[in-house]
N, C-alpha and C positions, 0 to 999 in steps of 0.2 A: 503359357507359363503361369504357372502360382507364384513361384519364387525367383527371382535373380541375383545375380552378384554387380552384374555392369549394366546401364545403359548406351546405350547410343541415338544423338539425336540430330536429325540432315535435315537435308530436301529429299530430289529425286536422286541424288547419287548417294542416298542412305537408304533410301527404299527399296529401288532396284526389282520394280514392280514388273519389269520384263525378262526378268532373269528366274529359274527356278531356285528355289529356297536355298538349296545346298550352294547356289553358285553366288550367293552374298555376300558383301566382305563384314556382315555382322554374323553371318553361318562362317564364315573363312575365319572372325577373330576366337569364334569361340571354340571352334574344334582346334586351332593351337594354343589357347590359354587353358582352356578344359574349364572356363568359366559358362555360367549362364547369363547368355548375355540378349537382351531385350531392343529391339529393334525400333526406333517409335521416330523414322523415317516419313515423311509427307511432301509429295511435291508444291513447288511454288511457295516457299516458305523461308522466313527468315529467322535471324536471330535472336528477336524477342519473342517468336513463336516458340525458339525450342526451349526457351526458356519457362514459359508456360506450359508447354510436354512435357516435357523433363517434374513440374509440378504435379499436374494433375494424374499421370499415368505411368512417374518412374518411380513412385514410393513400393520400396519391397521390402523383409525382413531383413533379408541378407544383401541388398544392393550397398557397393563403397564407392563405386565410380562411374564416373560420366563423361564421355567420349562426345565434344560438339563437333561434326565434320561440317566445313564452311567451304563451299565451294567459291571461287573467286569470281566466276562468270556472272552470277547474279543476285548473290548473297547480300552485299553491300546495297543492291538497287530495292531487293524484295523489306530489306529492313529500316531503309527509308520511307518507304509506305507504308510499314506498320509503325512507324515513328511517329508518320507525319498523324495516320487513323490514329493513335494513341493518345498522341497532341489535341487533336479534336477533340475528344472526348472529353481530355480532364478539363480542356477552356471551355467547352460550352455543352458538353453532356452529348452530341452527335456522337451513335454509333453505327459502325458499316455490319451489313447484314449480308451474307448470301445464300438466299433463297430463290428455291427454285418453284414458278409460277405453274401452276397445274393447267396441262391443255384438254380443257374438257369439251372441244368441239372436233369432232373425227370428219368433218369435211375439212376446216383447216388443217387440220394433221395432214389428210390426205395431199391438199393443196401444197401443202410445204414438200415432201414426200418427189412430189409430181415434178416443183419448181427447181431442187436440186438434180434433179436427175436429170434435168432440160440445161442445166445451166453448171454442167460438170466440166473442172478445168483443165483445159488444154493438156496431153504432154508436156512433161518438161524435166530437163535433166537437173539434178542437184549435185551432180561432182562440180567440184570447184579447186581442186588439188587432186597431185598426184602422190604418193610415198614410197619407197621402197626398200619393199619387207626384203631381204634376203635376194632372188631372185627375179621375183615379179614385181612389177610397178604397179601398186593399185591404186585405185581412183577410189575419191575420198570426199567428204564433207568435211569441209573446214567452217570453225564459229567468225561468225561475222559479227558478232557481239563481243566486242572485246573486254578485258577487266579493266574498271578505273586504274586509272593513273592514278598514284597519290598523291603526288606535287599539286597538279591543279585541281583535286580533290574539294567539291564545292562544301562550304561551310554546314547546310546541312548532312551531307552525307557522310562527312568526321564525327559530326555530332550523333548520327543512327548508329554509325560504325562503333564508339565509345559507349552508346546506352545498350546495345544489344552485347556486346562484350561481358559490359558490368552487369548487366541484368542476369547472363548466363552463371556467371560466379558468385553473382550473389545467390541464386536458387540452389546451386549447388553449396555453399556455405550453408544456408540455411539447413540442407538436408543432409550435413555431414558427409559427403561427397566428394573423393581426389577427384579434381576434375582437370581437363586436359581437351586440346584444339587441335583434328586434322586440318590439315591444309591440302584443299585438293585443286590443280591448277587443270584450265582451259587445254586444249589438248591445244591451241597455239602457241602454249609456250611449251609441252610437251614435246612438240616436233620442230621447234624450233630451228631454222636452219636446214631442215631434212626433207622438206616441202618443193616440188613444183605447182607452181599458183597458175591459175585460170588467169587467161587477160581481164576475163570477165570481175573478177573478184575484186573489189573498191581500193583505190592505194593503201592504205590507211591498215587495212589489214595484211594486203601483201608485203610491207613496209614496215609490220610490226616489231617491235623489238622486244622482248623480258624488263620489268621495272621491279623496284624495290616493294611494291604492296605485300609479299610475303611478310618480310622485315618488319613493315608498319601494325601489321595484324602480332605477330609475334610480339613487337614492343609491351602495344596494347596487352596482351595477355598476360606477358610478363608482370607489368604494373596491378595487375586486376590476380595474379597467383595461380593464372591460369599454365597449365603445361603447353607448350605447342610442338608439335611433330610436323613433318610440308614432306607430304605425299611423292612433292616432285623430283625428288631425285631418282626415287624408285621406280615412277612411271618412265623418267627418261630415260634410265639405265635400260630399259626393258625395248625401247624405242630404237637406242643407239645400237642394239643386238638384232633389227629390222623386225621388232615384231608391233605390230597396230594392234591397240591393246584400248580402243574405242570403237565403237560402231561406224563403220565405212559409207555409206551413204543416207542424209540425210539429217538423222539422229546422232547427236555429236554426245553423249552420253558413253560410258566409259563400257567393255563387252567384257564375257565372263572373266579373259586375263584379267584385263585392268580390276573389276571386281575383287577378285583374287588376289592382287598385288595393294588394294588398299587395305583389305583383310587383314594381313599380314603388318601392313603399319600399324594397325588399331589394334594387332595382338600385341605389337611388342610396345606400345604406351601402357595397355595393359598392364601387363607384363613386364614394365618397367627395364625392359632389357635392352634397349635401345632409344636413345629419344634423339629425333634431328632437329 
């Protein structure tokens, strides 16, 4: 693209780097808005990341809006770490680099090579749940990572959670930008209730329950001018009709419906024709 009208800015559930282009929910927002809308999706990434994207590579003639999609699973954790790297830096000038070391010896190579392929692990199953779609019960990957709580929500991580917020608003203030918050939830609280669990799988998650962190995010936004939309009704509606609308084993990342179905959220913030 030369030009845009939106951006959009994630992690890996904005990139979506395993799905074909057309089955995007930034290819999904724009083919129902009839905007051009710019993708600048990155995995492992937080919200003062997208905030600095959004700087460096969402300036366009015609861009008005910016779309942050914050997934709950590990949004909050990745933007404490760039909190805390950020922190560093302005107290004592440390910064974190990642660089990758050139291997210029082809017997080590070799030796690495040799030492993976001797020490490859084991079989092993990764269903942990079961769901059921319609007729069939399928076996599934469920996240063992669960999303903070907010209540016991430790003092730095309100503190990441509040500067990656304000920091996304402000960038988009600064660049005359309606900007506006997906909320996209853990597929645990997706299937909440609709699950059979593994014994194998830790209490704590088969135990789990839905908490207010949507609420808290929204607050935040609200205060900071930000719009916010929460994905989850729409995932779950689509759940409650037995359709699994996330990748079934292993990779707990949302498959072309789900895709498709956040698309559709991001047209109508767009779009202004719906806001949850």
């Amino acid at each position: 693209l030369k030009d845009w009208d939106a951006v959009v800015v994630g992690d890996s559930y904005t990139e979506l780097g395993y799905l074909p282009d057309a089955q995007m929910s930034s290819f999904i927002a724009a083919q129902r808005t009839s905007l051009r809308v710019r993708n600048l999706g990155v995995c492992d990434t937080g919200l003062l990341t997208y905030s600095r994207y959004l700087e460096h590579f969402g300036h366009a003639p015609s861009v008005k809006q910016v779309v942050f999609v914050m997934f709950e699973g590990n949004d909050i954790q990745d933007t404490e770490l760039e909190h805390a790297a950020l922190t560093r830096f302005q107290l004592y000038a440390e910064r974190d680099y990642r660089e990758l070391g050139a291997q210029t010896s082809f017997i080590k190579a070799m030796a690495t090579v040799v030492k993976d392929a001797r020490n490859k692990p084991k079989p092993q199953s990764y269903q942990n749940a079961w769901f059921r779609a319609k007729d069939e019960l399928l076996p599934i990957t469920i996240s063992t990572e669960l999303p903070i709580n907010p209540k016991p929500m430790t003092g730095p991580q309100l503190m990441a959670l509040k500067a990656g917020i304000s920091a996304c608003a402000h960038r988009a203030k600064e660049m005359n930008l309606r900007a506006s918050l997906v909320y996209v939830p853990v597929n645990n609280r997706v299937y909440h209730g609709m699950l059979r669990f593994a014994d194998s799988l830790p209490s704590e998650v088969r135990e789990w329950t839905p908490h207010d962190l949507p609420r808290l995010v929204s607050d935040l936004c609200a205060a900071d001018g930000i719009a916010f939309a929460d994905a989850t009704p729409t995932l779950r509606a689509a759940a409650e009709q037995g359709r699994y609308v996330h990748n079934h084993i292993l990779d707990c990342h949302v498959n072309a419906e789900g895709a498709r179905l956040i698309g559709e959220v991001v047209a109508d913030v767009l779009s202004s024709t719906v806001m949850r």
